[in-house]
RONUMAR-389540 format. One line per 5 residues: number of its first residue (from 1); their letters; for each residue x negated, y negated, z negated of C-alpha. Coordinates in steps of 0.25 Angstrom, whole numbers, plus 2048, in hexadecimal, padded with zeros to 3 digits. Last residue first. Layout:
BEGIN
NUM> a> X:Y:Z | ...
This chain:
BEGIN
361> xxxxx> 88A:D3A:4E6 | 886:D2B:4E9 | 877:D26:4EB | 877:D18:4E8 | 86E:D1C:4DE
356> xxxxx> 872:D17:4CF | 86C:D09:4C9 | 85E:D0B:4C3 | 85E:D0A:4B2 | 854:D03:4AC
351> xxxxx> 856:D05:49C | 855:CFA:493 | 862:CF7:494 | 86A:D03:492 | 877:D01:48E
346> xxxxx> 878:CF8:499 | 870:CFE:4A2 | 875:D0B:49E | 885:D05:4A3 | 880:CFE:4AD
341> xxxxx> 879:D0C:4B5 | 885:D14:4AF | 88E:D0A:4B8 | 886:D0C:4C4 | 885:D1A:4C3
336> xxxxx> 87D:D22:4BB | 875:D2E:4BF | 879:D3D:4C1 | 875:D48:4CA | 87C:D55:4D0
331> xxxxx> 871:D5E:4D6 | 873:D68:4E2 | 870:D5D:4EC | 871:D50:4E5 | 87F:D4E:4E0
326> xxxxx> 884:D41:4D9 | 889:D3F:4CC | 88C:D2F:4C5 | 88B:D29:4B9 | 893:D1E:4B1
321> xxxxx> 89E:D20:4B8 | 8A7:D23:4AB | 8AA:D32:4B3 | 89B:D33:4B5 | 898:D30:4A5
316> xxxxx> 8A1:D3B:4A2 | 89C:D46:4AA | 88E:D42:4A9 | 891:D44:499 | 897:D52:49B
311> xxxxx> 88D:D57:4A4 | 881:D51:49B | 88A:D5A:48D | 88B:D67:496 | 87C:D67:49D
306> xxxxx> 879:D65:48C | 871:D5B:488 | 861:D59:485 | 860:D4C:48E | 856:D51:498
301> xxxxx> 85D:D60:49A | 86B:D5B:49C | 869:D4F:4A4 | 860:D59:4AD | 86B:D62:4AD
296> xxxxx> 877:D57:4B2 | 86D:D53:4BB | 866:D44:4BF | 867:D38:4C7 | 85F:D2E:4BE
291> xxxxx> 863:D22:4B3 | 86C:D2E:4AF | 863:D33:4A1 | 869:D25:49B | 877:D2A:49E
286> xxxxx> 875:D38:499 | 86E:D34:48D | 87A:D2A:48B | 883:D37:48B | 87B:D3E:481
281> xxxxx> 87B:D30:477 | 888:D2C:477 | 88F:D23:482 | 890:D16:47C | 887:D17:470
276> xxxxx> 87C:D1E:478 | 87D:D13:482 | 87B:D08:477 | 870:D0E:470 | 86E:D05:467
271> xxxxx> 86C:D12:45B | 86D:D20:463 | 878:D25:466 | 87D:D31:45E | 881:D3D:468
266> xxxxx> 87B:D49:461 | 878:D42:452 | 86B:D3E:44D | 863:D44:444 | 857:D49:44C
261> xxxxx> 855:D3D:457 | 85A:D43:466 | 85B:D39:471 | 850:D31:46D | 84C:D2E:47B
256> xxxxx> 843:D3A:47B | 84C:D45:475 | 851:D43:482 | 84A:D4C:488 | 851:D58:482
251> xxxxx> 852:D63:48A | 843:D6A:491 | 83F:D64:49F | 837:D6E:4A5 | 82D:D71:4AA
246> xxxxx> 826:D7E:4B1 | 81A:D86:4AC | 816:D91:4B6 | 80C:D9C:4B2 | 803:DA4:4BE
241> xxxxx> 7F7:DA6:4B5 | 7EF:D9B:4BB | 7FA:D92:4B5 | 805:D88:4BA | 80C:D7B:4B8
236> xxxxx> 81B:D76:4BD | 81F:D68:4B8 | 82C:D64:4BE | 82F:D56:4B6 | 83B:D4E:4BB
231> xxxxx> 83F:D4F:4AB | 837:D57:4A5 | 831:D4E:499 | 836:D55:48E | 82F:D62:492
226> xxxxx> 832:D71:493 | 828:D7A:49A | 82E:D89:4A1 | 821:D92:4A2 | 822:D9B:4AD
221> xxxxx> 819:DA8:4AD | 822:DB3:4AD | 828:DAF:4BA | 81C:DB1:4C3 | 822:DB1:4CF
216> xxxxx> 824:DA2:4CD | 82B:D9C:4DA | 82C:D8F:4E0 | 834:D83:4E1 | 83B:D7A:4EB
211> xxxxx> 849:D78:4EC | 84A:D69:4ED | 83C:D63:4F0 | 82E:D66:4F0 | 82F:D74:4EA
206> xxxxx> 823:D79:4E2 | 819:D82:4EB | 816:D8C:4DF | 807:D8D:4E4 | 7FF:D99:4E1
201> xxxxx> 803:DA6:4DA | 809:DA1:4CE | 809:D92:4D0 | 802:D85:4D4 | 80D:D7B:4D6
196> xxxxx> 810:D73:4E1 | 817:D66:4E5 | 820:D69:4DA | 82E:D69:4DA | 834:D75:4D0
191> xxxxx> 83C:D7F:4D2 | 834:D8A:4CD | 83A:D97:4D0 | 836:DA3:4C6 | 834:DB0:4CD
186> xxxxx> 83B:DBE:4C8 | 848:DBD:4CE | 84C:DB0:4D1 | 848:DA5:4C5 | 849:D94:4C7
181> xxxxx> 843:D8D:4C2 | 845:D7E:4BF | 852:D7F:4C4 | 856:D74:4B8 | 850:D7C:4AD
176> xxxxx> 85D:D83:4A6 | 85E:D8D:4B2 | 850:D93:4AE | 853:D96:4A0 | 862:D9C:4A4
171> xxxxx> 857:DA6:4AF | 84F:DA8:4A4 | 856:DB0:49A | 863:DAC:494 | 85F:DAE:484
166> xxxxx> 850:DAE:484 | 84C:DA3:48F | 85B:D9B:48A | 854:D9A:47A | 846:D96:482
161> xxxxx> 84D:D8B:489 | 852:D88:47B | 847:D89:473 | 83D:D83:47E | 847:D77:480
156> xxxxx> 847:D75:470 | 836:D75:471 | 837:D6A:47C | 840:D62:475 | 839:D63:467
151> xxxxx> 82A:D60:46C | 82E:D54:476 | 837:D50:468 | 82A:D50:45F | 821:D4C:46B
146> xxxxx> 826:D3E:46C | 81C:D34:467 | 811:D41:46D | 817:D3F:47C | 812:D31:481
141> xxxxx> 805:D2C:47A | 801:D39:474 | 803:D42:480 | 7FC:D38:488 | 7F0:D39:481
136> xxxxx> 7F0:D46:481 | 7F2:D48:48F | 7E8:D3C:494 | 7DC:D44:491 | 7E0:D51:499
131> xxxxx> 7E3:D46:4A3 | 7D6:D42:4A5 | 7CF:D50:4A3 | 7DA:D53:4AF | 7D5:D47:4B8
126> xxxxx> 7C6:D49:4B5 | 7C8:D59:4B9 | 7D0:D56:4C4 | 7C8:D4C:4CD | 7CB:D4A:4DB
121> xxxxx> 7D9:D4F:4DA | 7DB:D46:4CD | 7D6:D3A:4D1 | 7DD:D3C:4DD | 7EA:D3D:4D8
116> xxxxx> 7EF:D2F:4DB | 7E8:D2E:4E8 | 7F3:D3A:4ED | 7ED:D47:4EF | 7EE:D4A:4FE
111> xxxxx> 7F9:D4F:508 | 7FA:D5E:501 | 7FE:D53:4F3 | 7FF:D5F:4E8 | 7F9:D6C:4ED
106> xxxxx> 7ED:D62:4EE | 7F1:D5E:4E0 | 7F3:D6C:4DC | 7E5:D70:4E2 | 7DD:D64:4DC
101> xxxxx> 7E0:D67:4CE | 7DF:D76:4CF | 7D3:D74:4D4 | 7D0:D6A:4C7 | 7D0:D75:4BF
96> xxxxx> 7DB:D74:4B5 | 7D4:D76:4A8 | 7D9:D68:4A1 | 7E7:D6C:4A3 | 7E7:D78:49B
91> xxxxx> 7DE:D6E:48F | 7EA:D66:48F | 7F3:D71:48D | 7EB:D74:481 | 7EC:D64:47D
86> xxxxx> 7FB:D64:47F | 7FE:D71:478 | 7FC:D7E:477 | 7FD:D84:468 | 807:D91:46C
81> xxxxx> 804:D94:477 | 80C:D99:481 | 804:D8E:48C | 80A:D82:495 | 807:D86:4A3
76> xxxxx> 7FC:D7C:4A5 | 803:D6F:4AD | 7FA:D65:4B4 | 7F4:D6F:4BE | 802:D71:4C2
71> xxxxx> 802:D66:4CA | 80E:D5A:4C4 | 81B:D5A:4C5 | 825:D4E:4C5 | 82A:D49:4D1
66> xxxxx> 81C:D4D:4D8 | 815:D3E:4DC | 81A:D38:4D0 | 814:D43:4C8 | 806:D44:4CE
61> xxxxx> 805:D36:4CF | 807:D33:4BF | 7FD:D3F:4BE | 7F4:D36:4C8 | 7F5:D2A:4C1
56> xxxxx> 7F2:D31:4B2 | 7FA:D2C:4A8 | 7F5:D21:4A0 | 7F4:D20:491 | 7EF:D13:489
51> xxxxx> 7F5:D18:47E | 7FE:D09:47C | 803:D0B:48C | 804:D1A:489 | 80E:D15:47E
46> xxxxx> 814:D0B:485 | 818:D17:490 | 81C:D20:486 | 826:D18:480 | 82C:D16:48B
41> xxxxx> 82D:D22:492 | 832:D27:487 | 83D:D1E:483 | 842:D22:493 | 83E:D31:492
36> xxxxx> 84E:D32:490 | 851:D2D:498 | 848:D2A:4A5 | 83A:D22:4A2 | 839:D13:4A6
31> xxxxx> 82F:D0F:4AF | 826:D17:4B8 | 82F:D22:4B8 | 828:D2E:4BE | 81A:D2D:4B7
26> xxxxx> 822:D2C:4A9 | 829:D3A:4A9 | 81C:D40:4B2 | 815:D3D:4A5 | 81F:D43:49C
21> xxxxx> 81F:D50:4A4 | 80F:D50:4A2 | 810:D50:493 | 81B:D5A:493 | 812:D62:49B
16> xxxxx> 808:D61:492 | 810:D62:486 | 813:D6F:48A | 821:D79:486 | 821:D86:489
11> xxxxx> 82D:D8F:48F | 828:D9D:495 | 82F:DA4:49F | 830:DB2:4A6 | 833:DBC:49B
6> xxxxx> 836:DB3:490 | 82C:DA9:488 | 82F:D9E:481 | 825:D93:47D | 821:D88:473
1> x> 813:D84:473
């Protein structure tokens, strides 16, 4: 397992949680997959179809119900060393005792456990061996045809964020996660919604909404976990010793929709790709990544660009009318506008894309 340590915060990756993060990816679109997770989507769907694979109702619940998190109890801090991988985390989940298990659900859903996760409330340890069988299975189904790239992107992200860690200290590590967390002083802030996550020294009461969040005091035992699949996703998980291990999404995703093929040149389009010929191939990423409303940094951070090189394209593709800007609170979003919606359409045609909000800047 790859990690990097300084001071107050370790970086380690885990195919666990990137297991899970994939989950969430197909339980919160029902049909087709955003770019660049689109040609993943799938693929992986005929091919749990042919494996004969299902994921778990309740874990499907769990994440639809919670915008993408899941209880703790699903997420071992990932571990330093240096052989862990999907089986050993595996066995981490396999000890949860099913107190736990009942008390984050309860924690969960105050009004009742919903009928979905029943199954799992009322039985635990059937459920968890359950899914402890189902892992590995689906590991090979859906994320194993693709686990050289998942293996390079996330190992790249770790160098670099680990580069940033040693050279410009935490606080520049920090501020390149999206307001993730958050530091002040000697206490790491997690900014994360969670309907609650067990933490150091009891309950980290994870904001329901805008603003929320809650301290770590114990700063030097947060674990920062890169995946491919962290769009949407806020996976927070913690350990009896007081860790905290927090998603998430590492640079690069696009790597996933053929994006980055050794050999071939910077803005190269790909072969019939008849966006890519028009516009090039970073700027049509940035087209196809604006099927919905989304920020200049999280453009930035899924396609593996620089902030810079995204600002410049939506610049350009705003003055041709093909996407528009709108303020939401403190965030500036982008999607396309009529015109981009026929124009991807067009170019696009297998891909279904929704007509713009009426909802004007």
């Amino acid at each position: 397992m790859t990690t990097s340590e300084r001071g107050t915060i370790r970086i380690a990756e885990s195919r666990l949680w990137e297991t899970f993060g994939s989950i969430g990816l197909l339980s919160a679109h029902r049909g087709l997959a955003p770019w660049p997770y689109t040609n993943w989507g799938r693929a992986t769907r005929r091919s749990l179809m042919r494996a004969d694979v299902t994921i778990p109702g309740w874990l499907v619940h769990l994440y639809r119900v919670s915008g993408g998190t899941l209880p703790s109890f699903l997420l071992p801090v990932p571990t330093s060393a240096p052989q862990a991988g999907l089986a050993e985390e595996i066995a981490s989940l396999r000890s949860v005792s099913p107190a736990r298990v009942r008390e984050e659900l309860e924690r969960w859903f105050p009004q009742g456990v919903p009928a979905e996760v029943r199954p799992l409330h009322a039985d635990p340890e059937a459920r968890i061996a359950e899914l402890c069988a189902f892992l590995p299975r689906y590991w090979r189904a859906a994320l194993a045809p693709f686990g050289g790239p998942l293996r390079a992107v996330t190992e790249d992200d770790i160098l670099l964020r680990a580069r940033v860690l040693a050279t410009q200290g935490p606080e520049k590590l920090l501020g390149g996660l999206r307001g993730r967390l958050s530091r002040h002083g000697d206490v790491l802030r997690l900014n994360v919604r969670t309907p609650g996550v067990a933490g150091p020294g009891g309950t980290l009461p994870g904001g329901g909404g805008p603003g929320g969040g809650a301290g770590v005091p114990h700063a030097s035992r947060v674990v920062l976990v890169p995946l491919v699949f962290g769009r949407g996703a806020s996976l927070v998980g913690s350990a009896p010793d007081g860790a905290t291990a927090v998603s998430y999404q590492a640079e690069g995703a696009a790597v996933l929709a053929g994006e980055m093929r050794p050999g071939r040149r910077a803005d190269e389009p790909a072969r019939g790709d008849r966006l890519e010929i028009l516009l090039g191939r970073s700027r049509a990423g940035v087209v196809r990544a604006l099927v919905a409303p989304t920020t200049t940094s999280d453009l930035a951070t899924t396609l593996g660009l620089a902030p810079s090189t995204v600002s410049e394209h939506l610049t350009s593709l705003v003055a041709a009318g093909v996407v528009r800007r709108r303020r939401a609170g403190v965030r500036v979003l982008y999607e396309l506008d009529g015109s981009g919606v026929v124009l991807l359409r067009h170019l696009d045609n297998w891909r279904r894309v929704n007509a713009p909000s009426c909802e004007t800047s």
